[in-house]
PDB file of the backbone (N, CA, C, O) and the ligand in Angstrom, with CONECT records:
HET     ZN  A 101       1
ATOM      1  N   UNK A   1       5.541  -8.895  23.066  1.00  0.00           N
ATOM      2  CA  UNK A   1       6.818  -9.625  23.171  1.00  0.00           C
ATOM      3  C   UNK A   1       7.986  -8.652  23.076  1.00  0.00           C
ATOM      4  O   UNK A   1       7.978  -7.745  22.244  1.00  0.00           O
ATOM      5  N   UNK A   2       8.996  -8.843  23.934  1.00  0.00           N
ATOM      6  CA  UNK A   2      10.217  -8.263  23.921  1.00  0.00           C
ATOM      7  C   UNK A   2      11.293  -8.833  22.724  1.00  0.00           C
ATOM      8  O   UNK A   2      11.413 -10.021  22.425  1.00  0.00           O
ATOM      9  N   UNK A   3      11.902  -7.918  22.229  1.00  0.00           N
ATOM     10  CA  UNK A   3      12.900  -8.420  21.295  1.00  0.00           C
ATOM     11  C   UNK A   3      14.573  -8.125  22.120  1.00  0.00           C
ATOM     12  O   UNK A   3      14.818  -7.094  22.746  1.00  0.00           O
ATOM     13  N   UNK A   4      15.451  -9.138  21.955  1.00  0.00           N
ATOM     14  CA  UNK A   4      16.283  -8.954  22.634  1.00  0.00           C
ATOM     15  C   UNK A   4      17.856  -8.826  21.448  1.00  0.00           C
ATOM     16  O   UNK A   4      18.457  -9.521  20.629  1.00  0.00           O
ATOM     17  N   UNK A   5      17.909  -7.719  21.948  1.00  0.00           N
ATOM     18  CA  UNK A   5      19.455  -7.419  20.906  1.00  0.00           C
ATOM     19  C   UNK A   5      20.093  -6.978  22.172  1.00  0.00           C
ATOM     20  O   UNK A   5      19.833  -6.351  23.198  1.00  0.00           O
ATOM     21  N   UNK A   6      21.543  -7.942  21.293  1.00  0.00           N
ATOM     22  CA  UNK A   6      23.105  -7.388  22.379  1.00  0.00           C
ATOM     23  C   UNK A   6      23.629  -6.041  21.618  1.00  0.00           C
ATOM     24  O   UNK A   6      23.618  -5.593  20.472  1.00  0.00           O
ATOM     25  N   UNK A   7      24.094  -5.649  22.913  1.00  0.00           N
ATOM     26  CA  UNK A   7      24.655  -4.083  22.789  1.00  0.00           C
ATOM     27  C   UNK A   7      26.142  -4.448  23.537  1.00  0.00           C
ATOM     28  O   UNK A   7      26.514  -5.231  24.411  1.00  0.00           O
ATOM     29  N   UNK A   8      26.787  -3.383  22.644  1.00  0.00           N
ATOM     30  CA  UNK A   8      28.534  -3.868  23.363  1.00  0.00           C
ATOM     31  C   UNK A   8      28.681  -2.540  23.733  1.00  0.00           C
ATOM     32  O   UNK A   8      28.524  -1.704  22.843  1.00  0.00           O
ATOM     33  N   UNK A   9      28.966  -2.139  24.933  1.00  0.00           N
ATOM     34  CA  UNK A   9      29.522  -1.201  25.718  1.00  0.00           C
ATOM     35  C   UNK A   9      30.851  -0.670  24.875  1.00  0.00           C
ATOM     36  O   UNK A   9      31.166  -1.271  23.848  1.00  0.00           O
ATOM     37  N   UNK A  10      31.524   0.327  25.277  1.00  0.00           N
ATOM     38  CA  UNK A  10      32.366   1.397  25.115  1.00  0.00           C
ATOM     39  C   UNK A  10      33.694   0.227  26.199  1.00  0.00           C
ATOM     40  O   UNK A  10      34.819   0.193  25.702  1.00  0.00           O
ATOM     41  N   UNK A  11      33.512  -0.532  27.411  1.00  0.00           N
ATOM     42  CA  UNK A  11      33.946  -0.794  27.792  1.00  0.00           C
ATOM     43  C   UNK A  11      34.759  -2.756  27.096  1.00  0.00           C
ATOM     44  O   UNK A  11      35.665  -3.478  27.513  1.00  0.00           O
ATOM     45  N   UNK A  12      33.960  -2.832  26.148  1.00  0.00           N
ATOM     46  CA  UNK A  12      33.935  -4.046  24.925  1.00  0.00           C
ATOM     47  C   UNK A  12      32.826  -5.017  25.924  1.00  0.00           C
ATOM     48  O   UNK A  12      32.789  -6.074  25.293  1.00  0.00           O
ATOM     49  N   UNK A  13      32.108  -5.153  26.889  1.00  0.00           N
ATOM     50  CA  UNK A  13      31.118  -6.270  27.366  1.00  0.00           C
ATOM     51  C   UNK A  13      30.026  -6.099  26.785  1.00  0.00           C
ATOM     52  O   UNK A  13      29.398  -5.047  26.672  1.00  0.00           O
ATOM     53  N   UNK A  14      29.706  -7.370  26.309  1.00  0.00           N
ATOM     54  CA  UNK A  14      28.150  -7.107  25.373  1.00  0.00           C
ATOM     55  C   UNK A  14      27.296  -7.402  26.795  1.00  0.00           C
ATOM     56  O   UNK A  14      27.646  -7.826  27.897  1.00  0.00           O
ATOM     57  N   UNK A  15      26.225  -7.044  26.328  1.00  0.00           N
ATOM     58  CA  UNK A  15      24.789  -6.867  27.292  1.00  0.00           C
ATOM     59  C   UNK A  15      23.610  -7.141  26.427  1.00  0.00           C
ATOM     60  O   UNK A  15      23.470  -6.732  25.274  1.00  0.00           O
ATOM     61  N   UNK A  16      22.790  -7.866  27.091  1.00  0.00           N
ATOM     62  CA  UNK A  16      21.197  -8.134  26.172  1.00  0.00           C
ATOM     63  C   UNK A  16      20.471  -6.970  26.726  1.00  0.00           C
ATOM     64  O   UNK A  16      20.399  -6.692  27.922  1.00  0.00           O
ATOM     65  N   UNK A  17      19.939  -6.318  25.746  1.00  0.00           N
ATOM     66  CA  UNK A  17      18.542  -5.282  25.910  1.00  0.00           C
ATOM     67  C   UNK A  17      17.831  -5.169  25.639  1.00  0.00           C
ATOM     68  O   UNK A  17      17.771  -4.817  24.461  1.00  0.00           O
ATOM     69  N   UNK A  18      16.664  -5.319  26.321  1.00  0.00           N
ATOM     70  CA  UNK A  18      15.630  -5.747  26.078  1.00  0.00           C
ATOM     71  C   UNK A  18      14.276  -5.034  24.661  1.00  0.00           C
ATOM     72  O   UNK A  18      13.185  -4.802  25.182  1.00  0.00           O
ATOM     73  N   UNK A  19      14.308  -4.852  23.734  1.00  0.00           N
ATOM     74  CA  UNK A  19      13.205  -3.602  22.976  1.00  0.00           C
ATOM     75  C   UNK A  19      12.033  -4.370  22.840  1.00  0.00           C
ATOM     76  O   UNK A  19      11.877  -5.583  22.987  1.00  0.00           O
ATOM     77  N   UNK A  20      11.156  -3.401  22.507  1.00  0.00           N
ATOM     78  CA  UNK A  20       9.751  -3.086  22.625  1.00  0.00           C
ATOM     79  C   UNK A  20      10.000  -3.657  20.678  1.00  0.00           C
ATOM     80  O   UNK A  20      10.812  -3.162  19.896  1.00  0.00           O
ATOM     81  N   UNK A  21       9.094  -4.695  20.408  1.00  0.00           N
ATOM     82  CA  UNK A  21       8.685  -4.649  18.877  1.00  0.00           C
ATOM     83  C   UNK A  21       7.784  -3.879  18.856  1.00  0.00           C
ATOM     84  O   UNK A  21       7.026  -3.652  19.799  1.00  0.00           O
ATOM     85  N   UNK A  22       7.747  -3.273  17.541  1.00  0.00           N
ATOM     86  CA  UNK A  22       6.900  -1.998  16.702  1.00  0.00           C
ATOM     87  C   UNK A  22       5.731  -2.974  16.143  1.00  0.00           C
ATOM     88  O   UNK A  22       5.949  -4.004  15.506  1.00  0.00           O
ATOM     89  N   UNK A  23       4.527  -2.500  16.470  1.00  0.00           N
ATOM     90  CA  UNK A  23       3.817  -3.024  15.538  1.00  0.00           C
ATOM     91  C   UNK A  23       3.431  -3.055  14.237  1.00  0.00           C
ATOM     92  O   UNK A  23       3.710  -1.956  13.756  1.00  0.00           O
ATOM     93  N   UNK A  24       2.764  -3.995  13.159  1.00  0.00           N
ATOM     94  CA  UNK A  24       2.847  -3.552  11.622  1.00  0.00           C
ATOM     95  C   UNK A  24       1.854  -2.252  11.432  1.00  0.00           C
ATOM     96  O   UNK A  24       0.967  -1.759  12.128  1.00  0.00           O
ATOM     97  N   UNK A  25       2.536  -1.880   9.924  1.00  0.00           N
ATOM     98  CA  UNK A  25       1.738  -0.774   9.774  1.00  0.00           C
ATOM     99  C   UNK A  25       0.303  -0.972   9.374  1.00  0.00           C
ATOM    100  O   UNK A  25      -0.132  -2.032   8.924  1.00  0.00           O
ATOM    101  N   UNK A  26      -0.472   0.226   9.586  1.00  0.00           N
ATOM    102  CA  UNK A  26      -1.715  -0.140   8.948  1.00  0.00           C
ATOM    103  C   UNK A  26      -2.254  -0.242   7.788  1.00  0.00           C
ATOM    104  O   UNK A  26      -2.338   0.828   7.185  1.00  0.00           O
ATOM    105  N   UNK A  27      -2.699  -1.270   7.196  1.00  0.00           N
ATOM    106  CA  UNK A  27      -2.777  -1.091   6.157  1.00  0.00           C
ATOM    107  C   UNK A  27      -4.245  -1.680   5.127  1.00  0.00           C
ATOM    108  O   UNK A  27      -4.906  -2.675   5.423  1.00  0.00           O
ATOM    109  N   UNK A  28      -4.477  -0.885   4.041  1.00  0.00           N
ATOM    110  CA  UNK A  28      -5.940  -0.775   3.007  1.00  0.00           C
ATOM    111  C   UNK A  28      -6.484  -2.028   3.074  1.00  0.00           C
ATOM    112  O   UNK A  28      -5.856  -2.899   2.473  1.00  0.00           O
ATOM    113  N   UNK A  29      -7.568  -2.380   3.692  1.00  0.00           N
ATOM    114  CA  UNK A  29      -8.455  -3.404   3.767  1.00  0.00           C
ATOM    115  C   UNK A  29      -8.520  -4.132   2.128  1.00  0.00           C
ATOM    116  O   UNK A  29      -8.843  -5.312   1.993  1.00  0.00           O
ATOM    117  N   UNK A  30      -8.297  -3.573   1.382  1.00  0.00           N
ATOM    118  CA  UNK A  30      -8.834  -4.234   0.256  1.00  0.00           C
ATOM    119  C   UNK A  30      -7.656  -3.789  -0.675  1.00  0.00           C
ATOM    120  O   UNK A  30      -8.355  -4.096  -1.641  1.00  0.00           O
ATOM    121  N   UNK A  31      -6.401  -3.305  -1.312  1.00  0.00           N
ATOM    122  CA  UNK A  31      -5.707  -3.053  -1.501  1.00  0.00           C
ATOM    123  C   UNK A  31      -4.591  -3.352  -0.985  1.00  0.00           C
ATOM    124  O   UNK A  31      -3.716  -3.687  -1.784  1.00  0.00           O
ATOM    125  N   UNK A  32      -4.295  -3.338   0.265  1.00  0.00           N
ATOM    126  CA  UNK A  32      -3.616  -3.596   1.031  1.00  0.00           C
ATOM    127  C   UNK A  32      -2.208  -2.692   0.880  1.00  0.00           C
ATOM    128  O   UNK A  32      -1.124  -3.275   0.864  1.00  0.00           O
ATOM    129  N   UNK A  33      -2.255  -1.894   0.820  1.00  0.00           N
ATOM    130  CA  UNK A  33      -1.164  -0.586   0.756  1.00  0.00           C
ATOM    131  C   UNK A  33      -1.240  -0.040   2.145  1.00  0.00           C
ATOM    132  O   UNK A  33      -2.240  -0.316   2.808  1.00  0.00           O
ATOM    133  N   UNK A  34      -0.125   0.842   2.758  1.00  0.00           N
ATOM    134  CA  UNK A  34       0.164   1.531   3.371  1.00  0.00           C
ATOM    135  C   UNK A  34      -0.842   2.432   3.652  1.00  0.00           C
ATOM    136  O   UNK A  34      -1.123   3.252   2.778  1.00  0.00           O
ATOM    137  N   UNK A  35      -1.718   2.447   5.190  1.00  0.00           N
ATOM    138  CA  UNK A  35      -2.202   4.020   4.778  1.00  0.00           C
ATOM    139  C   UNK A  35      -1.486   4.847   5.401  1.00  0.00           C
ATOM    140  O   UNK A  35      -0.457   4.581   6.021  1.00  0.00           O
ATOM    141  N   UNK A  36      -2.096   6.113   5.245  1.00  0.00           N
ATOM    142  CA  UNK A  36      -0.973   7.602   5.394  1.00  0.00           C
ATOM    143  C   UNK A  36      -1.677   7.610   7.137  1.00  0.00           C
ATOM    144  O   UNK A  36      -2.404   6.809   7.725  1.00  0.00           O
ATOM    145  N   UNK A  37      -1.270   8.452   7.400  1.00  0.00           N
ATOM    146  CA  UNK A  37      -1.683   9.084   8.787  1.00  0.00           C
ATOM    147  C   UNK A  37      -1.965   8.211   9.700  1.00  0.00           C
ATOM    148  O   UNK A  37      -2.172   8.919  10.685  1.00  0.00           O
ATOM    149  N   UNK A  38      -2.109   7.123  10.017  1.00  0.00           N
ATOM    150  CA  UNK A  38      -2.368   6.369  10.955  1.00  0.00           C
ATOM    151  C   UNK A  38      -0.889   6.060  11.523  1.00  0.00           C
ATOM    152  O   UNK A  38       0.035   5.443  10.993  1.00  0.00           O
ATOM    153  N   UNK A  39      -0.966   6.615  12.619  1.00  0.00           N
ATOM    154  CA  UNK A  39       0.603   6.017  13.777  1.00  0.00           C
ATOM    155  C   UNK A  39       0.855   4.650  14.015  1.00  0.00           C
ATOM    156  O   UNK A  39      -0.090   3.912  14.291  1.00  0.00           O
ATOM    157  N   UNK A  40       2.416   4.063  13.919  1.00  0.00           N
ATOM    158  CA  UNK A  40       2.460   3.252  13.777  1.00  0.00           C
ATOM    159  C   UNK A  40       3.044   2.680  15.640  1.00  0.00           C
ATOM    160  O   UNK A  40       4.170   2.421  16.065  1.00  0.00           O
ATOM    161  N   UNK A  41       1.359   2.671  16.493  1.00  0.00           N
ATOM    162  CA  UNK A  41       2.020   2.424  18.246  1.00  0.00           C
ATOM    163  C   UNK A  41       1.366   1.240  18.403  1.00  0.00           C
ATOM    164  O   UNK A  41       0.633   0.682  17.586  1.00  0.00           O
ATOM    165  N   UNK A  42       1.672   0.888  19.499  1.00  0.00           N
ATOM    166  CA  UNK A  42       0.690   0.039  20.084  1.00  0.00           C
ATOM    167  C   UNK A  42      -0.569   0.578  20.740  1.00  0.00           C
ATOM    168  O   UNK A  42      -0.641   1.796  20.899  1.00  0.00           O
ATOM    169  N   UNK A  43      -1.726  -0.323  21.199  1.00  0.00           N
ATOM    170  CA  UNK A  43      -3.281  -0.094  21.536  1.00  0.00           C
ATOM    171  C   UNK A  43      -2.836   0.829  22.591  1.00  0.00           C
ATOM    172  O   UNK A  43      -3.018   2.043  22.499  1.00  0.00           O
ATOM    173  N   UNK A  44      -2.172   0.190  23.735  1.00  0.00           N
ATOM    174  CA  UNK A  44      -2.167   1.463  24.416  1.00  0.00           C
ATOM    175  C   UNK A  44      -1.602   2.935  24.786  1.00  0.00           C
ATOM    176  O   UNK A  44      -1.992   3.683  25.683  1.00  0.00           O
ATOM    177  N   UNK A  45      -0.408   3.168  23.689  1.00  0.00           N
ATOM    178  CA  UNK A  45      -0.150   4.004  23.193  1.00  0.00           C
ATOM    179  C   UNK A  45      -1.026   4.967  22.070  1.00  0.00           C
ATOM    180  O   UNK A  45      -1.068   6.191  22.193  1.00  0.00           O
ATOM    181  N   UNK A  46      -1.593   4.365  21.159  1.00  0.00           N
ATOM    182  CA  UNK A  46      -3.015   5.176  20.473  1.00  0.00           C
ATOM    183  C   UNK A  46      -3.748   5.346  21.290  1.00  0.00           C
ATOM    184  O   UNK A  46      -4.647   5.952  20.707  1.00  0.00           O
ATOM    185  N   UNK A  47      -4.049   5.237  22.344  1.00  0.00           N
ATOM    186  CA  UNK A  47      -5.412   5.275  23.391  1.00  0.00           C
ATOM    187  C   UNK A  47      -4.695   6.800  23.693  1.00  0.00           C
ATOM    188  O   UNK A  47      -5.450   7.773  23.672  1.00  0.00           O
ATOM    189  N   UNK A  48      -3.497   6.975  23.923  1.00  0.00           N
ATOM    190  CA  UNK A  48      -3.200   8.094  24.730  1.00  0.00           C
ATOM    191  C   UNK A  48      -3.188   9.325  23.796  1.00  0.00           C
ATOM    192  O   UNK A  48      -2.810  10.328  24.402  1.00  0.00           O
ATOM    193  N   UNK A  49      -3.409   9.486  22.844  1.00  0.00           N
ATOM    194  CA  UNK A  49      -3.490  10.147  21.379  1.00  0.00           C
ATOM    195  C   UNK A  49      -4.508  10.956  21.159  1.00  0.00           C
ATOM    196  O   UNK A  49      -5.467  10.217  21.379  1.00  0.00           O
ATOM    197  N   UNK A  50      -4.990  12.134  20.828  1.00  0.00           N
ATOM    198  CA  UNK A  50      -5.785  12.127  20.513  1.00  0.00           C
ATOM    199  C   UNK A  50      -6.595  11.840  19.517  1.00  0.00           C
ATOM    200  O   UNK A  50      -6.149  11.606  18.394  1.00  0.00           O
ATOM    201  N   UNK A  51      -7.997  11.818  19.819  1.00  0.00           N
ATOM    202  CA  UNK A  51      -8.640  10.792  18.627  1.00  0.00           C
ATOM    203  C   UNK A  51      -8.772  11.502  17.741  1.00  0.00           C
ATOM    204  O   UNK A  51      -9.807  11.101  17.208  1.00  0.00           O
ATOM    205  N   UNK A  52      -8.145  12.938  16.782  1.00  0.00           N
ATOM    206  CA  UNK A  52      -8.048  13.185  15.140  1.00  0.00           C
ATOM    207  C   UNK A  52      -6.769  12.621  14.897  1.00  0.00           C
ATOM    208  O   UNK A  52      -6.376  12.522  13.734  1.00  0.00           O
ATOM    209  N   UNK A  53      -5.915  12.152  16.058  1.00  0.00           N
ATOM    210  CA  UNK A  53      -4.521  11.957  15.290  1.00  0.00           C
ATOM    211  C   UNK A  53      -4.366  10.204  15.013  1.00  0.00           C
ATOM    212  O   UNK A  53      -3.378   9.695  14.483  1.00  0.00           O
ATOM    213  N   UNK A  54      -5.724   9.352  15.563  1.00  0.00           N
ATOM    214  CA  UNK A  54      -5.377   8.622  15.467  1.00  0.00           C
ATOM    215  C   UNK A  54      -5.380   7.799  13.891  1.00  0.00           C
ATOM    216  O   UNK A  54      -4.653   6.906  13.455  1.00  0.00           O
ATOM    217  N   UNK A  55      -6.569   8.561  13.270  1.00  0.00           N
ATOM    218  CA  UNK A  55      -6.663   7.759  11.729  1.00  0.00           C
ATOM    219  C   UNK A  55      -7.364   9.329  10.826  1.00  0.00           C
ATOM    220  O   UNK A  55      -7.933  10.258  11.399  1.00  0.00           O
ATOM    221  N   UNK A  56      -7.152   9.241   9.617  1.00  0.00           N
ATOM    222  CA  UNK A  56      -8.104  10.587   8.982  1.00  0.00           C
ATOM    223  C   UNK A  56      -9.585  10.452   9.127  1.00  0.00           C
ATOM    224  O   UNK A  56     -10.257   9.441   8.924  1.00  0.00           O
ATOM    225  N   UNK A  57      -9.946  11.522   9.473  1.00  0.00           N
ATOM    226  CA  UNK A  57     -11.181  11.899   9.793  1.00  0.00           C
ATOM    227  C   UNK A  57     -12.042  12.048   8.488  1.00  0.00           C
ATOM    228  O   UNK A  57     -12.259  13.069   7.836  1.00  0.00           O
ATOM    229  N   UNK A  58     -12.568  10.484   8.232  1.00  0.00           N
ATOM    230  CA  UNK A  58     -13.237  10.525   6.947  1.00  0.00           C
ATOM    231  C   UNK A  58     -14.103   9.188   6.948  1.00  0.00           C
ATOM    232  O   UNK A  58     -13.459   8.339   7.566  1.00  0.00           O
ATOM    233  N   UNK A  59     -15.398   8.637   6.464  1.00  0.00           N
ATOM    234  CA  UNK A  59     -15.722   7.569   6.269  1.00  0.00           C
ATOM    235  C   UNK A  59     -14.981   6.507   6.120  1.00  0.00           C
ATOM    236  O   UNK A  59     -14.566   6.344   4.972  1.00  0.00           O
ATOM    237  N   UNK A  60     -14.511   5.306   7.316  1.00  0.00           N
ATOM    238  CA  UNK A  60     -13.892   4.722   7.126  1.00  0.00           C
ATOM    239  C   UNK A  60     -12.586   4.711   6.889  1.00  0.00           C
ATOM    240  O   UNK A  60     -11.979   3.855   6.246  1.00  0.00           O
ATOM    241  N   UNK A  61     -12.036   5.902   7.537  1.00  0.00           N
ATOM    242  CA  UNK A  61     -10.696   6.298   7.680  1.00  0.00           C
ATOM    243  C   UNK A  61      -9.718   5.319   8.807  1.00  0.00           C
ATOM    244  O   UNK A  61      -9.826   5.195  10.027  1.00  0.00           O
ATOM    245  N   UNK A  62      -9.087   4.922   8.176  1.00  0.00           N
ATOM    246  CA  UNK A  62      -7.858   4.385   9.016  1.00  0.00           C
ATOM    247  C   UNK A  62      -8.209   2.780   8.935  1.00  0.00           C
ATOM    248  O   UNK A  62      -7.729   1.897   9.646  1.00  0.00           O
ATOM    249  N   UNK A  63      -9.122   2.644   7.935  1.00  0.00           N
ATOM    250  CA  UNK A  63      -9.593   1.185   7.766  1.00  0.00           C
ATOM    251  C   UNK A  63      -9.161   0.891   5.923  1.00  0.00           C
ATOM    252  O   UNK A  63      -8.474  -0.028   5.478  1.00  0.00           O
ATOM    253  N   UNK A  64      -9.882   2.092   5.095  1.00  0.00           N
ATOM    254  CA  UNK A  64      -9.710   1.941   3.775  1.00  0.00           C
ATOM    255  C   UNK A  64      -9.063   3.020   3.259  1.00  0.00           C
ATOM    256  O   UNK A  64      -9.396   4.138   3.652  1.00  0.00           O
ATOM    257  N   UNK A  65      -8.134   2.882   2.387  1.00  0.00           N
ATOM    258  CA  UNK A  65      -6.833   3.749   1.416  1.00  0.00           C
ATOM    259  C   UNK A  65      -8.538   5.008   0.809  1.00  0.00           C
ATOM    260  O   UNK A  65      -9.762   4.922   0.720  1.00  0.00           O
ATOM    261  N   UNK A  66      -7.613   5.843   0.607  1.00  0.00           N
ATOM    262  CA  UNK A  66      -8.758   6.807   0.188  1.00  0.00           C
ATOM    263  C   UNK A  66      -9.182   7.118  -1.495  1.00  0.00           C
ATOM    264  O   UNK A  66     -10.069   7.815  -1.990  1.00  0.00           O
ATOM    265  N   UNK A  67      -8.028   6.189  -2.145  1.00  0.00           N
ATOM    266  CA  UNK A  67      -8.732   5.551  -3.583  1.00  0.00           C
ATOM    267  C   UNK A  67      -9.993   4.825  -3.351  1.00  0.00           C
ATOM    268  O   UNK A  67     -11.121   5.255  -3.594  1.00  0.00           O
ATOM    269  N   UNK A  68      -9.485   2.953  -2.541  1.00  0.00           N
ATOM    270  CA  UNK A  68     -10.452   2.205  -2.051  1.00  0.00           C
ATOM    271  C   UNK A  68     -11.779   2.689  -2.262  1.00  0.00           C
ATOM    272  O   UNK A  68     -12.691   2.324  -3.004  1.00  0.00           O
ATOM    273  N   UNK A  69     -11.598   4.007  -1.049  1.00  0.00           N
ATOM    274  CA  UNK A  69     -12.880   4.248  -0.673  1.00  0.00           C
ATOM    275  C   UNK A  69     -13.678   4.846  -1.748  1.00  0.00           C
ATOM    276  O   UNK A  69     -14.889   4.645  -1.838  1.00  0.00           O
ATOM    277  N   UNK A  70     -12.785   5.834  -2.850  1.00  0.00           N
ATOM    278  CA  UNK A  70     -13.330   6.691  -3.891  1.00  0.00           C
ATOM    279  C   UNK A  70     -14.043   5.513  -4.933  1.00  0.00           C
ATOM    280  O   UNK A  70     -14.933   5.950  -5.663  1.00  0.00           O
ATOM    281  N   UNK A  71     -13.763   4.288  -5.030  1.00  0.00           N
ATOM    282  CA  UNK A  71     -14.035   3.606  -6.054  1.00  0.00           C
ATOM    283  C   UNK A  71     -15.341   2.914  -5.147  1.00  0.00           C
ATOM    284  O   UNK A  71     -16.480   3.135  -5.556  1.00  0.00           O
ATOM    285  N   UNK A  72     -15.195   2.284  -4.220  1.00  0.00           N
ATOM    286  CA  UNK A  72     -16.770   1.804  -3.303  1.00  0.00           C
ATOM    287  C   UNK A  72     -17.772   2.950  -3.579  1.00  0.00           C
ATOM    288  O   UNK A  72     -18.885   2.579  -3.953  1.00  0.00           O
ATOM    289  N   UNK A  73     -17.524   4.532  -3.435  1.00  0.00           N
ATOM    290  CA  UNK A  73     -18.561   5.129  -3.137  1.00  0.00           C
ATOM    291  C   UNK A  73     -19.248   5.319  -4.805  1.00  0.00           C
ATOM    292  O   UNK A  73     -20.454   5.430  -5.024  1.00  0.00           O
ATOM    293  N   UNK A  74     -18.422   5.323  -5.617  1.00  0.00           N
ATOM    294  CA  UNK A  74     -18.855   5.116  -7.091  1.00  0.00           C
ATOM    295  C   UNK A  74     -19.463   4.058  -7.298  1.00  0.00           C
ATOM    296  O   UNK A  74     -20.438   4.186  -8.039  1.00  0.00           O
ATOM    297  N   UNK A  75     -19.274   3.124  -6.950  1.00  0.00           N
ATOM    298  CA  UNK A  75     -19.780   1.421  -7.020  1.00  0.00           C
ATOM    299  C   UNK A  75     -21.637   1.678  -6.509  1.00  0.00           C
ATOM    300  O   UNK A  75     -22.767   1.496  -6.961  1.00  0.00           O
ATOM    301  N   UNK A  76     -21.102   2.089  -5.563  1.00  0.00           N
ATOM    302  CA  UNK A  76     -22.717   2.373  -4.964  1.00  0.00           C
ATOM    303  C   UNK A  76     -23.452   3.379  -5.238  1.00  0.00           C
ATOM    304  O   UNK A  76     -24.640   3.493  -4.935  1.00  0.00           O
ATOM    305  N   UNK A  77     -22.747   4.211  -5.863  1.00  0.00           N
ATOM    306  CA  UNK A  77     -23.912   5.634  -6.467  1.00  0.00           C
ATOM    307  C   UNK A  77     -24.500   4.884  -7.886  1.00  0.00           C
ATOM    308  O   UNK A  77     -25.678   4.990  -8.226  1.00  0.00           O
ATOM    309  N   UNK A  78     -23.462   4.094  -8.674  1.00  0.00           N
ATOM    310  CA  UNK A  78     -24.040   3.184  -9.843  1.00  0.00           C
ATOM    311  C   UNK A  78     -24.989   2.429  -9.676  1.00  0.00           C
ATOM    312  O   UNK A  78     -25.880   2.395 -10.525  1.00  0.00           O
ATOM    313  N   UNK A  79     -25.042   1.608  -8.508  1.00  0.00           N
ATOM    314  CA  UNK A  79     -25.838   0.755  -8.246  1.00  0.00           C
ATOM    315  C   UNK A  79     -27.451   1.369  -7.662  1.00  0.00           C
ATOM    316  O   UNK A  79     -28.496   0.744  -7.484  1.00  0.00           O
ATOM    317  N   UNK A  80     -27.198   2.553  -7.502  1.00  0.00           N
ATOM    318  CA  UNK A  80     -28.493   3.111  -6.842  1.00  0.00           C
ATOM    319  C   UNK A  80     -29.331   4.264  -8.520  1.00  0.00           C
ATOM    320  O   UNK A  80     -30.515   4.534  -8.721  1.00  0.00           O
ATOM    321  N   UNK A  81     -28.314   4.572  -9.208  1.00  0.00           N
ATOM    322  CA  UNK A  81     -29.084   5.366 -10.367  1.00  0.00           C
ATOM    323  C   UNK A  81     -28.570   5.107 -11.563  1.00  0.00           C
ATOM    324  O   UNK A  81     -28.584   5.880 -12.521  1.00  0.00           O
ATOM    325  N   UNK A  82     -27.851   3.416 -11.519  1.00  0.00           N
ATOM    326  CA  UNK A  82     -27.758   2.709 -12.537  1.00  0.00           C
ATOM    327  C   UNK A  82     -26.478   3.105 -13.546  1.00  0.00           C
ATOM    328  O   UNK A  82     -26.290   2.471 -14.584  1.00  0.00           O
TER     329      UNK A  82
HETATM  330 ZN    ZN A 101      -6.885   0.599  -0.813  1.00  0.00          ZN2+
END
């Protein structure tokens, strides 16, 4: 969807122009905080990206905050040697 804001010329006539909405940021599946490094474009703008820049290069990067993830992988090392 286009967002439409008036702009007033130098000459005083306002004009509608048309912008591009930003999409939301990405954010911690389970926390729900901000994550870092993930760009804030649209699908087909990340497509044109390359793929280290699109999320951190880590288990579940660009899906879960990297606390999140530090506390799941503890969860499950407990659960496996008690
Ligand atoms: Zn989180």
């Amino acid at each position: 969807m286009m967002l439409r804001v008036k702009k007033r010329t130098p000459t005083g006539k306002v004009f509608i122009h048309l912008k591009k909405r930003k999409p939301r940021i990405a954010r911690c599946a389970i926390c729900k905080k901000p994550l870092h490094a993930v760009p804030r474009k649209t699908p087909s703008e990340t497509r044109k990206l390359p793929k280290t820049k699109r999320r951190p290069e880590r288990a579940y990067g660009g899906y879960l905050c990297s606390n999140c993830l530090k506390e799941l992988l503890r969860e499950g090392i407990r659960k496996r040697f008690g």
